[in-house]
Backbone bond lengths (Angstrom), bond angles and torsions (degrees), N, CA, C in turn:
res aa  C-N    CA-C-N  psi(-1)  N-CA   C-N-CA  omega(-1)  CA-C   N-CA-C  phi
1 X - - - 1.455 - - 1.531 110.82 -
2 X 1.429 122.01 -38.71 1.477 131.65 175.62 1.621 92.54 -57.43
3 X 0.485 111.20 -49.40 1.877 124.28 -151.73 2.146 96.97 -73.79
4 X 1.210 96.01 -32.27 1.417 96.10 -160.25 2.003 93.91 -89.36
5 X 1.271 102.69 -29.62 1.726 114.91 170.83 1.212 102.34 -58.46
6 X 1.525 115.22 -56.99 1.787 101.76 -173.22 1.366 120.32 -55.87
7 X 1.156 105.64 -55.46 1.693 111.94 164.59 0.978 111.75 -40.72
8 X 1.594 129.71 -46.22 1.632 105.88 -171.30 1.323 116.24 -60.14
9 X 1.769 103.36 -56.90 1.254 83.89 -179.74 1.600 143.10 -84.64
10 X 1.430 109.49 10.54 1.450 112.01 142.43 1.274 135.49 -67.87
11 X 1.429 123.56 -14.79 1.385 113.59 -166.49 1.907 100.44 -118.90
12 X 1.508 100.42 -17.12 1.527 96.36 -165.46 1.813 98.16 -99.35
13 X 1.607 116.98 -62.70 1.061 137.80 151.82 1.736 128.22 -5.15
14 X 1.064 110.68 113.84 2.201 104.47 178.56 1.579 76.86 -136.75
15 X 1.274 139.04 61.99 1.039 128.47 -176.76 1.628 90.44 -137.70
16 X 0.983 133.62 -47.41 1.749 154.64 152.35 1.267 120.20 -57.60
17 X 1.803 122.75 128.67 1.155 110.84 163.89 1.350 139.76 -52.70
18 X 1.418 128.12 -16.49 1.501 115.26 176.35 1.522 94.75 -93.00
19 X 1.448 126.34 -20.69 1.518 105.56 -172.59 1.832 91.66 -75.10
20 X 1.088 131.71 -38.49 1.297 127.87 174.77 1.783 117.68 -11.28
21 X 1.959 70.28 -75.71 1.294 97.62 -176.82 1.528 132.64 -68.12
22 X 1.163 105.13 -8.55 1.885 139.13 167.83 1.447 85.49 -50.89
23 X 1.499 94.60 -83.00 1.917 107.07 -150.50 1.290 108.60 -71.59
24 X 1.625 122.90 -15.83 1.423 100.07 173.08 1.711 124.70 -84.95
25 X 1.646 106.83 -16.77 1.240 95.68 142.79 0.948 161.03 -75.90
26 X 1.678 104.43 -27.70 1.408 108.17 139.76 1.513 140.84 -16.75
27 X 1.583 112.24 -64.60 1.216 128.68 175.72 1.103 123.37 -72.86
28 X 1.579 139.44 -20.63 1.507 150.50 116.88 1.680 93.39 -21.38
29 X 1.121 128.02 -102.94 1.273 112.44 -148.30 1.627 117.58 -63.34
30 X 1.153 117.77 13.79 1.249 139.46 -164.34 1.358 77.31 -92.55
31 X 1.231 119.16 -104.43 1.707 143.52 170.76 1.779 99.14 -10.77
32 X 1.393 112.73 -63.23 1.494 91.54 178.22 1.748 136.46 -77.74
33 X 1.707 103.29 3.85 1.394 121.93 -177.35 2.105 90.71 -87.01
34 X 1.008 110.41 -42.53 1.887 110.28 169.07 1.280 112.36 -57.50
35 X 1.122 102.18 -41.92 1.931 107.89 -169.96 1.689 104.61 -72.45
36 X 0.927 119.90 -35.97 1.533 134.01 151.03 1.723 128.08 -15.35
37 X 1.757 73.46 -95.65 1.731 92.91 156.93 1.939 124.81 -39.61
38 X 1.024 110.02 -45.60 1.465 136.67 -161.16 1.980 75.44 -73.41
39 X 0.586 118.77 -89.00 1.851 154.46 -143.64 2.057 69.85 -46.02
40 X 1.452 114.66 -60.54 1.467 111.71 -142.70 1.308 82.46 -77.22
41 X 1.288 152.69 -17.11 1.469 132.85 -161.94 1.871 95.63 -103.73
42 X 1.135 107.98 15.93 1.642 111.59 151.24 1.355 120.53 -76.20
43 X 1.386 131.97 123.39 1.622 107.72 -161.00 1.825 89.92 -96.46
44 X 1.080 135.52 -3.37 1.642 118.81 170.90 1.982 109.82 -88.47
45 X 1.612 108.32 -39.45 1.670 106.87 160.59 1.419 120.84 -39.85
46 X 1.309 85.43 -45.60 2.071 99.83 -162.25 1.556 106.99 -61.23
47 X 2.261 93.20 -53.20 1.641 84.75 -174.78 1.873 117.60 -62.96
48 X 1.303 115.51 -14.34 1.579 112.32 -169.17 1.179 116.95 -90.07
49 X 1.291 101.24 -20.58 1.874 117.07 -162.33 1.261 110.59 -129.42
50 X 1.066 138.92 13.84 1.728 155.03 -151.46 1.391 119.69 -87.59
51 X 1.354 112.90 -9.99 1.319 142.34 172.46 1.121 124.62 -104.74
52 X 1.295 130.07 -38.53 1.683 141.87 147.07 1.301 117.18 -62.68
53 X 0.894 99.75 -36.57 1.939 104.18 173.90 1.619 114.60 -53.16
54 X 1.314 114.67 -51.68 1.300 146.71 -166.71 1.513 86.79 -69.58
55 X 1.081 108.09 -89.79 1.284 119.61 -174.76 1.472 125.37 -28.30
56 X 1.446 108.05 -40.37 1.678 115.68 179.83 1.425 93.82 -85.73
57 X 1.508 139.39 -9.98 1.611 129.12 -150.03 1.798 83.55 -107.92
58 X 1.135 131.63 -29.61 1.356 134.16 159.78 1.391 133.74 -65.59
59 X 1.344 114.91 -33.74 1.448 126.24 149.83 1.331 126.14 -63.58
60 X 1.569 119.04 -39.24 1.393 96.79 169.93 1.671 120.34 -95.71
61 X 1.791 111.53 -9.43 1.172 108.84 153.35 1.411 133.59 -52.27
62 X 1.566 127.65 -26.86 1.535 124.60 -173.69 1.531 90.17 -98.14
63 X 1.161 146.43 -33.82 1.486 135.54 156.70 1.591 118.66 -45.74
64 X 1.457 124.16 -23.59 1.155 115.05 -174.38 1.672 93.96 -109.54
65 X 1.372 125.09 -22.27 1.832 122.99 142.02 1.418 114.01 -25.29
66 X 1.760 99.80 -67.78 1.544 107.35 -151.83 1.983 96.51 -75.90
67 X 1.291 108.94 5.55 1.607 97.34 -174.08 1.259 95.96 -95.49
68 X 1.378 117.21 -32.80 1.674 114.61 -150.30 1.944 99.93 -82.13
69 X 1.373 104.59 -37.09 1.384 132.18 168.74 1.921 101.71 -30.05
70 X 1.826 100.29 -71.77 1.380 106.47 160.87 1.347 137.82 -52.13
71 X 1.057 112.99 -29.63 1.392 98.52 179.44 1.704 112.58 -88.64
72 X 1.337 115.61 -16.68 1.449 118.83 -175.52 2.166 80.32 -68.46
73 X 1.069 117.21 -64.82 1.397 113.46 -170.73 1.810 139.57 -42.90
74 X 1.697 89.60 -30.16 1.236 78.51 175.91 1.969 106.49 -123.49
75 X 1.377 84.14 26.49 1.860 77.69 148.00 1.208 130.22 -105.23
76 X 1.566 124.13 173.16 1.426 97.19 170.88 1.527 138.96 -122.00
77 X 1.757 94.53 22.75 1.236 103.08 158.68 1.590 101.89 -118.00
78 X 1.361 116.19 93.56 1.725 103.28 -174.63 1.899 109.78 -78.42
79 X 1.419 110.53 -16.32 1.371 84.80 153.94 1.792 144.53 -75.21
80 X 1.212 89.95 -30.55 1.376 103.64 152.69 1.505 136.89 -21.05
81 X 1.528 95.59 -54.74 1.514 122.95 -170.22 1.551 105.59 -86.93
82 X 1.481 102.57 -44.85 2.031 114.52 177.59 1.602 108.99 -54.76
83 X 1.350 111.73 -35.25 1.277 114.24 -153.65 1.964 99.51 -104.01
84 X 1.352 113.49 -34.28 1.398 106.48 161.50 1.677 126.28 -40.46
85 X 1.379 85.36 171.46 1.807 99.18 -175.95 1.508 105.66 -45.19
86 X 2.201 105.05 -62.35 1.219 107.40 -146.58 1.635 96.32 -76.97
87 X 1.725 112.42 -6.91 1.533 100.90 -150.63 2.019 94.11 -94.00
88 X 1.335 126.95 -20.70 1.537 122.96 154.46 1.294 112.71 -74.90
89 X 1.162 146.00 -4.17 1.746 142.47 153.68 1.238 101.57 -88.33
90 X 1.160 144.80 -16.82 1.359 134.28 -179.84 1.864 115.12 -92.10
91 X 1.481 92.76 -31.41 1.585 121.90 168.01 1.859 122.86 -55.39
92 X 1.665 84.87 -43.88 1.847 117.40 -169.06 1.556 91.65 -89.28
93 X 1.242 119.53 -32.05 1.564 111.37 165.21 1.741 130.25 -61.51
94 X 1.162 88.50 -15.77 1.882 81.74 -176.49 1.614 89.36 -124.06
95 X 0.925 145.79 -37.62 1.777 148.52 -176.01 2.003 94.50 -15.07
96 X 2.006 85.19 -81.99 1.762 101.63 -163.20 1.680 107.10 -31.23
97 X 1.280 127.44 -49.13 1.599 119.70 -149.07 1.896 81.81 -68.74
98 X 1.522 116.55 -53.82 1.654 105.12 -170.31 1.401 119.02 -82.68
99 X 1.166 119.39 8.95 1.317 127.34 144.44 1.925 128.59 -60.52
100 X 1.026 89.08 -50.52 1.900 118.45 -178.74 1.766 99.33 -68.09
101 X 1.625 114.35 8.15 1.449 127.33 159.94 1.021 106.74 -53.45
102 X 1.457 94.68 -71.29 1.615 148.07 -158.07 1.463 104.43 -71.57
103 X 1.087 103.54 -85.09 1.924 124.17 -162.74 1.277 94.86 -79.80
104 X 1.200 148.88 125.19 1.444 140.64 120.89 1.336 138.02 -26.47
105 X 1.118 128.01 101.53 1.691 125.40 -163.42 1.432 121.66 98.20
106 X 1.265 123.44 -19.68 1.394 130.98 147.59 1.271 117.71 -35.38
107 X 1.035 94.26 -44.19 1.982 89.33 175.32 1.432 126.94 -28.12
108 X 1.719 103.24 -61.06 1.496 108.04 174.41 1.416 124.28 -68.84
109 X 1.023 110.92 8.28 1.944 107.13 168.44 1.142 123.04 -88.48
110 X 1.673 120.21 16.80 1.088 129.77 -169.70 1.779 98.54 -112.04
111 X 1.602 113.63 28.86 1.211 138.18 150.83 1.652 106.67 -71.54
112 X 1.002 128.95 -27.63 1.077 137.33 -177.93 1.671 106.46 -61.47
113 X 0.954 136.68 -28.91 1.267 137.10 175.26 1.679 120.10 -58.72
114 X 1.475 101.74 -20.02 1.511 105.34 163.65 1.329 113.21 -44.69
115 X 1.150 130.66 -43.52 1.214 147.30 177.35 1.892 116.50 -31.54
116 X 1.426 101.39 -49.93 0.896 104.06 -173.57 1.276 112.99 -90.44
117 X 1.505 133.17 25.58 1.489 144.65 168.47 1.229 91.99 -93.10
118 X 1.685 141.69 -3.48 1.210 121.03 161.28 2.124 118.09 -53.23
119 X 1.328 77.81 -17.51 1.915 85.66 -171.85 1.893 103.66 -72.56
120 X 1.597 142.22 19.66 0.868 132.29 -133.57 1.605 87.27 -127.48
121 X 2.133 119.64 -41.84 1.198 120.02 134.19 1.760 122.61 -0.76
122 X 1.245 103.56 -89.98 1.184 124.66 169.21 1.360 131.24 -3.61
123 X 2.113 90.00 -83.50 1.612 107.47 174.24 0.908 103.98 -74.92
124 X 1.438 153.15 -31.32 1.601 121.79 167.96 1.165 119.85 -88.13
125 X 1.200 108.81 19.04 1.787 104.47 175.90 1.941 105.40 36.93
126 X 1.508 95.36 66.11 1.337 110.92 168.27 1.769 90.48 -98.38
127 X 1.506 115.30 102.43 1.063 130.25 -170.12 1.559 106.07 -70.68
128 X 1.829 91.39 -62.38 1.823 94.10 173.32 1.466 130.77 -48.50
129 X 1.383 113.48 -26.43 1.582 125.41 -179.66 1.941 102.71 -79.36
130 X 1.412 102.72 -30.21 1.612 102.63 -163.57 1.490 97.16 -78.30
131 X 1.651 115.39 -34.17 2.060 125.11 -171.63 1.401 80.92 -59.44
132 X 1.757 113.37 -82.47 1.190 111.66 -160.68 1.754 129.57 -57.84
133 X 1.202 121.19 2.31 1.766 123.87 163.05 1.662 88.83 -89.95
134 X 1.125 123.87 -21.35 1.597 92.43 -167.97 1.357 104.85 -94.71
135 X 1.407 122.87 -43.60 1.440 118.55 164.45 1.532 118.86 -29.30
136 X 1.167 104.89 -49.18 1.449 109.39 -163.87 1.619 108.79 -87.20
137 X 1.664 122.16 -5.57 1.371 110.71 160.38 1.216 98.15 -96.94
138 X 1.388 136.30 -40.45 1.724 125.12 -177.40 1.798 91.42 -32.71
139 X 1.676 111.03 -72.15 1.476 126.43 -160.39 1.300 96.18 -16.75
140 X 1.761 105.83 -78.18 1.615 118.62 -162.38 1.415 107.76 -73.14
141 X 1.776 120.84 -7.23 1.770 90.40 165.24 1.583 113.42 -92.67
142 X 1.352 104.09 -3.61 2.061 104.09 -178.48 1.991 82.68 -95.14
143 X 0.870 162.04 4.21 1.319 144.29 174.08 1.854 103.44 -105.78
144 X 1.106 120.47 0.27 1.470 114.54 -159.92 1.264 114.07 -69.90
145 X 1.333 128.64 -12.31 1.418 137.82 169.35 1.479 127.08 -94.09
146 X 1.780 98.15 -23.71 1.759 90.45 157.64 1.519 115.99 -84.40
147 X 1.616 108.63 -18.40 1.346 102.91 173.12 1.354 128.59 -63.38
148 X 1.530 112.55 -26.43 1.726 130.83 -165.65 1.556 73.14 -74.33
149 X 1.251 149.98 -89.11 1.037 164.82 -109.74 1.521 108.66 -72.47
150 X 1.159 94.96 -64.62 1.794 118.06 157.28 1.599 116.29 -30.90
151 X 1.699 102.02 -61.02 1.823 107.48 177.63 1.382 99.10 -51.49
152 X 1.942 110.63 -59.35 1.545 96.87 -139.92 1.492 90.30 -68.76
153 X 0.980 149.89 14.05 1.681 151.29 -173.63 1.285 92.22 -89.40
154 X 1.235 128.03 -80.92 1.495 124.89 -178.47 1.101 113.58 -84.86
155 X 1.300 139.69 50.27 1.237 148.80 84.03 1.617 143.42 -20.00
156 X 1.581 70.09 -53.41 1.957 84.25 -166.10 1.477 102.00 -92.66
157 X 1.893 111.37 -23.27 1.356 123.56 -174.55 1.882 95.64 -66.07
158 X 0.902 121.92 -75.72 1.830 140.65 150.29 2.006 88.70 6.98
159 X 0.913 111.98 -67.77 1.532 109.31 -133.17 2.278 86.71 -82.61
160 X 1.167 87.98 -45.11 1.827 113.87 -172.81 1.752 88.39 -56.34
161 X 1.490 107.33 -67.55 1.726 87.87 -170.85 1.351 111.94 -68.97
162 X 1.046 142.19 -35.58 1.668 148.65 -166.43 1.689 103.86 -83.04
163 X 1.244 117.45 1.57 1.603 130.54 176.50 1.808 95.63 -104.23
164 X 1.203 123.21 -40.78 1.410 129.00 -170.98 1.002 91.70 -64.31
165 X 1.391 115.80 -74.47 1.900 126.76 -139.82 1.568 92.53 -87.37
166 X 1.402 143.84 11.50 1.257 148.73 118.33 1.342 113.25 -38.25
167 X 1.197 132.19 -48.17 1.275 140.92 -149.40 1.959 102.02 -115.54
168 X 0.938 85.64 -8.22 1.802 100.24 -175.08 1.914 107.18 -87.14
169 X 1.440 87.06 -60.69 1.751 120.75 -172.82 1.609 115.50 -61.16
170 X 1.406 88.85 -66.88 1.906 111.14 -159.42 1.420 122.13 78.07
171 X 0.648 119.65 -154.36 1.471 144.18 -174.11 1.720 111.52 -93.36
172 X 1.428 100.58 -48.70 1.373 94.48 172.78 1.615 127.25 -101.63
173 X 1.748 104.20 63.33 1.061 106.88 -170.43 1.776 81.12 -165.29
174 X 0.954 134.33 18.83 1.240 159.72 158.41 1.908 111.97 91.43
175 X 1.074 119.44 -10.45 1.492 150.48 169.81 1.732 91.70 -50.60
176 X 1.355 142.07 69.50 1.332 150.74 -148.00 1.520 101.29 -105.50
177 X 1.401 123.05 -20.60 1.482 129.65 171.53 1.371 92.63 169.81
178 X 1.555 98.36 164.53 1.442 136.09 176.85 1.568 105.67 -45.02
179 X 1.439 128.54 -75.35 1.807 101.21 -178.02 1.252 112.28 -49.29
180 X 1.598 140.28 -47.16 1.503 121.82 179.46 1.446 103.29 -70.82
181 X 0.777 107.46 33.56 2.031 112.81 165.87 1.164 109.44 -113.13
182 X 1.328 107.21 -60.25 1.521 107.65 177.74 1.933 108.08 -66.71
183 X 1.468 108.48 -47.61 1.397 90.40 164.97 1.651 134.22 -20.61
184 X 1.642 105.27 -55.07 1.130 111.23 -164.51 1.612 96.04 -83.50
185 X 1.263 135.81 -36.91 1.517 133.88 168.80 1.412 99.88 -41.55
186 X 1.257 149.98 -37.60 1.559 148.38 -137.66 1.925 87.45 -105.90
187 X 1.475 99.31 -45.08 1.841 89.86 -162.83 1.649 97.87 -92.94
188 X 0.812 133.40 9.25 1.690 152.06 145.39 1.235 119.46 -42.66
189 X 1.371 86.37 -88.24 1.260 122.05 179.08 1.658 113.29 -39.83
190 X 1.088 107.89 -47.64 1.879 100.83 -158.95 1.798 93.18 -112.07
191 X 1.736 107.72 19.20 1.705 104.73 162.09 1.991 100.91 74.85
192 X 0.775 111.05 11.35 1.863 120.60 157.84 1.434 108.93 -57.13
193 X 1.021 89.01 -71.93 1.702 91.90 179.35 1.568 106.29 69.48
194 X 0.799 155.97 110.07 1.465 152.73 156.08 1.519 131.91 -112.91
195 X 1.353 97.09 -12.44 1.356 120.91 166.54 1.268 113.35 62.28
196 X 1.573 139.57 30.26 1.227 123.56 -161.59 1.659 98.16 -109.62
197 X 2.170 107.92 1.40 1.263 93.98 168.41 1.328 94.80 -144.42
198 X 1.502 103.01 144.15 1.781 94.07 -176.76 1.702 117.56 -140.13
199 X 0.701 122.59 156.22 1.633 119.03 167.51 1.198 130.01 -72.69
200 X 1.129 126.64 118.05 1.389 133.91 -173.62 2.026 118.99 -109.73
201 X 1.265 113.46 -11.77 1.278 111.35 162.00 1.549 99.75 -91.45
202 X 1.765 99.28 151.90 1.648 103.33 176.55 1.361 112.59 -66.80
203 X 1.672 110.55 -43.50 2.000 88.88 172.75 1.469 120.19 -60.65
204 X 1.091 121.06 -17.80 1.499 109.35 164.14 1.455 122.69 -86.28
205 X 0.905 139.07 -7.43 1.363 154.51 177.03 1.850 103.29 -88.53
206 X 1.591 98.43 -34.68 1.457 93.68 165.51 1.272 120.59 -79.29
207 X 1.162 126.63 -25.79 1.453 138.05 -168.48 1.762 91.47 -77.74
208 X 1.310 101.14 -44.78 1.718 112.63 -166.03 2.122 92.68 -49.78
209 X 1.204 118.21 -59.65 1.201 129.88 -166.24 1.431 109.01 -63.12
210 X 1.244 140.28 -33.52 1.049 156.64 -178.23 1.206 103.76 -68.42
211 X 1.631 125.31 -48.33 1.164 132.33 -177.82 1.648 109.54 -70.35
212 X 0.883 112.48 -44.26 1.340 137.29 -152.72 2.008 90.79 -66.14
213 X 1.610 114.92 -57.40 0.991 132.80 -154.80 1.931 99.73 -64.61
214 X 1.964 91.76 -57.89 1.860 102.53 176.58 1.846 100.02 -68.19
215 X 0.993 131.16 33.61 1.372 126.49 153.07 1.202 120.17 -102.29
216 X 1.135 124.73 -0.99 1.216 142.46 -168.07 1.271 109.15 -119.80
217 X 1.107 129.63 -36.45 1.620 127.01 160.98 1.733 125.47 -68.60
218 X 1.868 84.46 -25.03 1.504 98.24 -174.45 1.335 104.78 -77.03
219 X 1.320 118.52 -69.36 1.634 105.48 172.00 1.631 128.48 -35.22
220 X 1.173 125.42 -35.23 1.456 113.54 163.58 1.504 120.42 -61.74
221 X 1.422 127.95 -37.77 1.512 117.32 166.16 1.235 127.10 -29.65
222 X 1.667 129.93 -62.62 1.499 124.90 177.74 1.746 105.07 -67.29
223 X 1.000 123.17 -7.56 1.593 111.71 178.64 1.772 119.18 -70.32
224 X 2.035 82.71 -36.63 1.381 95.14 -167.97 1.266 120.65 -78.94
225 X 1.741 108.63 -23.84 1.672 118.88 171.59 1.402 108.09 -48.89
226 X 1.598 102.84 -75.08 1.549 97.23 173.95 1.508 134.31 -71.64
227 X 1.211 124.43 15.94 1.409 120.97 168.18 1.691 99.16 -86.84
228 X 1.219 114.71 -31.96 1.638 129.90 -173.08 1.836 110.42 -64.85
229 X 1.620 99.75 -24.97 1.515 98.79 -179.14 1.350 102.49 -122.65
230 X 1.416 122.37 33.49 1.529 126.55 178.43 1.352 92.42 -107.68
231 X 1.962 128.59 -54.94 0.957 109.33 170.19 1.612 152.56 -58.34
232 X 1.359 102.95 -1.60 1.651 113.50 -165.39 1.775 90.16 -75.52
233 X 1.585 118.57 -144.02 1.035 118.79 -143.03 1.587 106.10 -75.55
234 X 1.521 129.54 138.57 1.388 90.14 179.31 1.762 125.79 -108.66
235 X 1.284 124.21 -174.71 1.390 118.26 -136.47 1.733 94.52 -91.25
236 X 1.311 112.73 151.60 1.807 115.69 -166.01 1.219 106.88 -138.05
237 X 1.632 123.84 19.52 1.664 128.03 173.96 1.127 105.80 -92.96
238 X 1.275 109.12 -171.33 1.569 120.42 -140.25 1.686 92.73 -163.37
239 X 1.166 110.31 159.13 2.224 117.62 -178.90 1.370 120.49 -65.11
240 X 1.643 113.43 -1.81 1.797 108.57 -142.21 1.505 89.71 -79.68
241 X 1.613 99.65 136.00 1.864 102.50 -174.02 1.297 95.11 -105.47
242 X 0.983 112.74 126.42 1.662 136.60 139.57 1.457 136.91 -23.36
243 X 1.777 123.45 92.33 1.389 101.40 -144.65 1.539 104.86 -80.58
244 X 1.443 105.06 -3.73 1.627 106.20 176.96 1.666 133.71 -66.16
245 X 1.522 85.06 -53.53 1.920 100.67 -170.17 1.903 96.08 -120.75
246 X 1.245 111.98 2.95 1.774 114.15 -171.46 1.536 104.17 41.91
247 X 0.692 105.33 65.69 1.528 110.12 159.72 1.585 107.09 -122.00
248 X 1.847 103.62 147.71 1.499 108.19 -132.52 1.465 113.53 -150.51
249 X 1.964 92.61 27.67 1.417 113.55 -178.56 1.732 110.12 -133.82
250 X 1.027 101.53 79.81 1.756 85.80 -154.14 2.463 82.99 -114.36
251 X 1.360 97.72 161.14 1.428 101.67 176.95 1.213 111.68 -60.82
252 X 1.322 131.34 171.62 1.546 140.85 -173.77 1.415 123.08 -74.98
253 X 1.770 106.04 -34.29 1.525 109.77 162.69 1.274 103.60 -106.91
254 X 1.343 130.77 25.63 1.626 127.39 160.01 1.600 105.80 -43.35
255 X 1.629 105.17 137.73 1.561 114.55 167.68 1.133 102.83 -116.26
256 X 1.511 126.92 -42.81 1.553 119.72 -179.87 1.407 86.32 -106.54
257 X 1.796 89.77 173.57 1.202 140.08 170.23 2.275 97.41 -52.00
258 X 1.557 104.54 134.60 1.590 99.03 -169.55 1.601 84.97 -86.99
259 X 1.245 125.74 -34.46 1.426 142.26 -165.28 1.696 123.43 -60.96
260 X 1.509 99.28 -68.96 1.268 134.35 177.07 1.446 122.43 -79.50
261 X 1.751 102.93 -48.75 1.589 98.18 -150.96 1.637 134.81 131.77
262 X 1.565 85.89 -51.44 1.418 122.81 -146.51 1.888 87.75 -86.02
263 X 1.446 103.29 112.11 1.301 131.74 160.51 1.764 115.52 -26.67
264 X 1.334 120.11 99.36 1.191 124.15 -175.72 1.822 115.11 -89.36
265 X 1.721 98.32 134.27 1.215 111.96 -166.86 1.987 114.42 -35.69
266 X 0.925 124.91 81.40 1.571 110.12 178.71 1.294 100.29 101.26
267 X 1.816 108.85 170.56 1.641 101.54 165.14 1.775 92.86 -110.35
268 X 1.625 110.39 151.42 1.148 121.82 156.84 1.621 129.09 -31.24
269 X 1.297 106.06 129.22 1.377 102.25 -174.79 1.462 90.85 -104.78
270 X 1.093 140.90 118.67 1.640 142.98 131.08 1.641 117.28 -26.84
């Protein structure tokens, strides 16, 4: 139990100097497991060095094994931890290299580990970066129902114009069926433009403009939901994780767990 405390708070902890010092090496070898990847999809690096590459991309893969291994161990809800945000990015971090057994080209999805430089907040207790990520997921989880609302709207808008200008166009005007209709309604619509399909009768060219114009009103809608729930109250937690349920938003003079209960390591230092 002593043994499983130290670990915690080295491996879970940026609140402590060795957990500090945990995650910033971590994130070093994080950064140099990308630089890796990057380096091998050079085809003159790859052919000279293609064997060292491998070789170092396996070494710090079974180190980032043998971490993830630990932390399922010395918590004490390890499903908890498997099934969290950081604990499937931490999971999705070692998968690709033993995938790339199997799959060919899998290898490089082990870019995905950028991901976990979100933890970098954290260890420097970049406070302003940690308010403002949390504001801005509170925002989009209190807006998620005007947003559903919003999609299925341009959804149905998507399917209605790209069903018209199907029926406008044809086939011989490159409009070949209804999904490459709606295709072209979608890259329209949100000002893409790519031009690889276009309208060539004027009522479709009118329809085209029409579309073109409510794409532009449309994209400001989801901005405005969440700018509307960015301003309300704003957010006053702090990183301290929870060795019970890991939860990792608790108030600034929080002593327990807001979740659980469960007595959190120390009080927060600001």
């Amino acid at each position: 139990m002593r043994l499983k405390q130290e670990l915690y708070e080295i491996i879970f902890e940026a609140d402590t100097p060795k957990g500090k010092a945990f995650d910033v090496i971590l994130l070093i070898t994080i950064l140099i497991s990308i630089l890796l990847v990057l380096l091998e999809s050079v085809p003159s690096i790859n052919a000279e060095y293609r064997g060292l590459l491998r070789i170092l991309e396996w070494v710090i893969t079974l180190v980032f094994t043998l971490e993830y291994l630990l932390r399922i161990f010395i918590v004490k809800r390890p499903f908890k931890y498997v099934f969290s945000f950081y604990g499937i990015i931490d999971l999705l971090a070692v998968l690709p290299t033993y995938l790339s057994l199997v799959f060919v080209g899998s290898h490089s999805l082990v870019v995905i580990r950028a991901i976990r430089l979100l933890r970098v907040f954290r260890i420097f207790k970049l406070n302003r970066y940690t308010v403002a990520g949390n504001n801005l997921s509170r925002a989009l989880w209190a807006s998620r129902e005007k947003i559903f609302v919003f999609l299925f709207f341009i959804i149905n808008l998507v399917i209605i114009v790209g069903t018209l200008m199907y029926l406008i166009e044809g086939p011989e005007n490159s409009f070949v069926s209804i999904p490459s209709s709606i295709y072209w309604a979608i890259v329209t619509m949100t000002t893409v433009g790519y031009g690889d399909i276009s309208p060539q009768t004027p009522l479709g060219q009118l329809l085209a403009s029409v579309v073109m114009i409510a794409g532009y009103a449309i994209i400001a809608v989801p901005t405005g939901i969440v700018t509307a729930e960015m301003i309300r109250t704003p957010d006053k937690t702090n990183t301290q994780v929870c060795s019970q349920c890991l939860h990792d938003k608790h108030d600034n003079d929080a002593v327990f767990c807001k979740k659980c209960g469960t007595p959190l390591n120390g009080t927060h230092q600001s």
